[in-house]
C-alpha positions in Angstrom: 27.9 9.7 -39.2 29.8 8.1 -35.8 30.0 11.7 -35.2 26.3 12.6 -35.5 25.2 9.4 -33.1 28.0 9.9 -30.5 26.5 14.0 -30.1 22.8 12.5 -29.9 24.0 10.4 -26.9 25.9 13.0 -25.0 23.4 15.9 -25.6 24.2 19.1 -28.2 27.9 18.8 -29.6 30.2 21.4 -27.7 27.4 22.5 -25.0 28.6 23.0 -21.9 27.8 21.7 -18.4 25.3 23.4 -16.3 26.4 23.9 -12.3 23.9 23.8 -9.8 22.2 27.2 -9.0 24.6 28.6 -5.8 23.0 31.0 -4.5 19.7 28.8 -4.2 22.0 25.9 -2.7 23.5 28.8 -0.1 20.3 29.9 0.8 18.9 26.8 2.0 22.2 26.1 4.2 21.5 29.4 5.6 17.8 28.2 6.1 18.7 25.0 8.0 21.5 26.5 10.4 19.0 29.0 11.0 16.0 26.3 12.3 18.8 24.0 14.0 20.4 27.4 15.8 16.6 28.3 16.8 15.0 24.8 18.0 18.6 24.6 19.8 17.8 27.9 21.8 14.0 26.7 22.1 15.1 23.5 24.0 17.6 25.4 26.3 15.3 28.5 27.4 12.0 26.2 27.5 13.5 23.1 29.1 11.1 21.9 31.8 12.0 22.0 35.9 14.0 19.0 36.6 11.6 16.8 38.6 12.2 16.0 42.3 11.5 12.5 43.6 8.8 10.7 45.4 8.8 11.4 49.6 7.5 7.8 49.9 11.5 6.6 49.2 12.9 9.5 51.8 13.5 7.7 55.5 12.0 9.9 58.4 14.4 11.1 61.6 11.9 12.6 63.6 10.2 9.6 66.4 6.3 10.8 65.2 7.2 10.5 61.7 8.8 6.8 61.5 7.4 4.3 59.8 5.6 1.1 60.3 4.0 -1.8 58.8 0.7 -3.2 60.0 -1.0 -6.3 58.8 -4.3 -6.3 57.2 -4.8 -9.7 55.5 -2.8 -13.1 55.8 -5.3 -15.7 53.5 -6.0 -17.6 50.7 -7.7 -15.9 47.7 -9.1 -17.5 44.3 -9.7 -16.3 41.0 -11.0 -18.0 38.1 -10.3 -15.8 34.9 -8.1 -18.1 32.8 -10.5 -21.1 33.4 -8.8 -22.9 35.9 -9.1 -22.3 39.6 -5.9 -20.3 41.0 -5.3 -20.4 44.6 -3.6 -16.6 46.0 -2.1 -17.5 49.8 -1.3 -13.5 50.0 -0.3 -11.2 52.9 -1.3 -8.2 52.8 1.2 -5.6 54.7 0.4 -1.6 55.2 3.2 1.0 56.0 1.9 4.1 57.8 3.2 6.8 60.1 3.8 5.7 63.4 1.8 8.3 64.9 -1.1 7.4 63.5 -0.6 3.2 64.2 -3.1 2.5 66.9 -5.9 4.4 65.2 -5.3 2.4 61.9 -5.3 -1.1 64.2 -8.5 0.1 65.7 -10.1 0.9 61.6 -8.6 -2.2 60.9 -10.0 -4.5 63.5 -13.2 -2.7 63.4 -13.4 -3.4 59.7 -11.8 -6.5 58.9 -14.4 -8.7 57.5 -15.1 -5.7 55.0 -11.8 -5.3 54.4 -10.8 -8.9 53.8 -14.1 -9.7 51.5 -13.1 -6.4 49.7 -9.5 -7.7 49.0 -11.0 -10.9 48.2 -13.0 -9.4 45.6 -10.2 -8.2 43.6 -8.5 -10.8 44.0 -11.6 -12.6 42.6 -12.1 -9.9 39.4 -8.0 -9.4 38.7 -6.8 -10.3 35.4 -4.6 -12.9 35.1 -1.7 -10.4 34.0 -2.5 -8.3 37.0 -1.9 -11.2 39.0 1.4 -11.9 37.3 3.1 -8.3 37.2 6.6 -8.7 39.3 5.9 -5.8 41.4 1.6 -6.5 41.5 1.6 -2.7 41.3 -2.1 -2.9 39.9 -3.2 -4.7 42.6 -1.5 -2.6 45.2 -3.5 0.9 43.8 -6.3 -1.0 44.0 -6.4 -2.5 47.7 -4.8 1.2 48.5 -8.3 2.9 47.0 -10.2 0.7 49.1 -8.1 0.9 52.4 -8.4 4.9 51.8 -12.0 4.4 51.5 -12.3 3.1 55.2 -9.5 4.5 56.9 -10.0 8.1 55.8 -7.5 11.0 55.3 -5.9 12.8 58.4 -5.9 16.6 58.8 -3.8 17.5 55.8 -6.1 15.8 53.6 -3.3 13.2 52.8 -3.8 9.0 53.0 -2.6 7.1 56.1 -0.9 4.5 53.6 1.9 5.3 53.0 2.9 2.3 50.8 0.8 -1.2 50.2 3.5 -3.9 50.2 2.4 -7.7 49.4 5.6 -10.1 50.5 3.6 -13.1 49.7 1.9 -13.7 46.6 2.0 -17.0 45.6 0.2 -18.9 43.1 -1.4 -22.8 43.2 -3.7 -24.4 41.0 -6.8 -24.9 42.9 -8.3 -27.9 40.7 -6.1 -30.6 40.6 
């Protein structure tokens, strides 16, 4: 009887064990290699072009191709989108190509009150984390969009800011 209950636990009496199926086990090793050989090849023979960097960091040799920064705006701007009233004391700095420098004065001083209420205004409708971003970058496409808008393009269709650069940007509360 000890027998009888000690087969019943360990299966039939005298059966022997069953190995996994090899040939099935092979197969899909040789399946795997197979995709990790051909996604291998795909990543090599498809890999993009390596990308070349932005111009804007490259210095200029040549005299007509230095650069130069011109002031646009040096004043106090507010903004009132956390609740509070937040007083900006920004300056507003341009680089552009030398060559083009006393045409972009002459924009400029034609246009500054349109240019500093503009500037103003987006200073006014900026959200608070806008305003706090270390390098103001959404700020600086913005006041570059509207600087392009009145200072044009020059004969290769390309902007006369090169780079907006904001050295002073700092905050006070304006209600105390």
């Amino acid at each position: 009887m000890a027998e009888n209950t000690d087969s019943k636990r360990t299966g039939k009496a005298g059966a022997k064990r069953r190995l996994p199926p090899m040939k099935t086990l092979m197969m899909l090793v040789g399946v795997f290699a197979f995709e990790v050989v051909a996604i291998g090849a795909m990543f090599f023979v498809l890999a993009p072009e390596p990308a070349n960097g932005d111009d804007k960091a490259s210095p200029e040799v040549t005299k007509g191709e230095r650069t130069v920064e011109v002031l646009v705006v040096d004043d106090n701007f507010v903004n009132l989108l956390r609740g509070r009233t937040y007083l900006y004391e920004t300056e507003v700095v341009i680089r552009i190509r030398q060559r083009y420098k006393r045409m972009v004065e002459e924009k400029l001083k034609a246009r500054e009150a349109q240019i500093r209420a503009e500037i103003a205004e987006i200073f006014r409708a900026a959200e608070p984390t806008h305003l706090h971003e270390t390098t103001l970058s959404t700020i600086k496409r913005q006041i570059e969009s509207r600087l392009n808008d009145h200072l044009g393009r020059n004969k290769q269709d390309k902007s006369f800011v090169d780079e907006v650069i904001i050295p002073r940007c700092t905050e006070y509360r304006g209600d105390i």
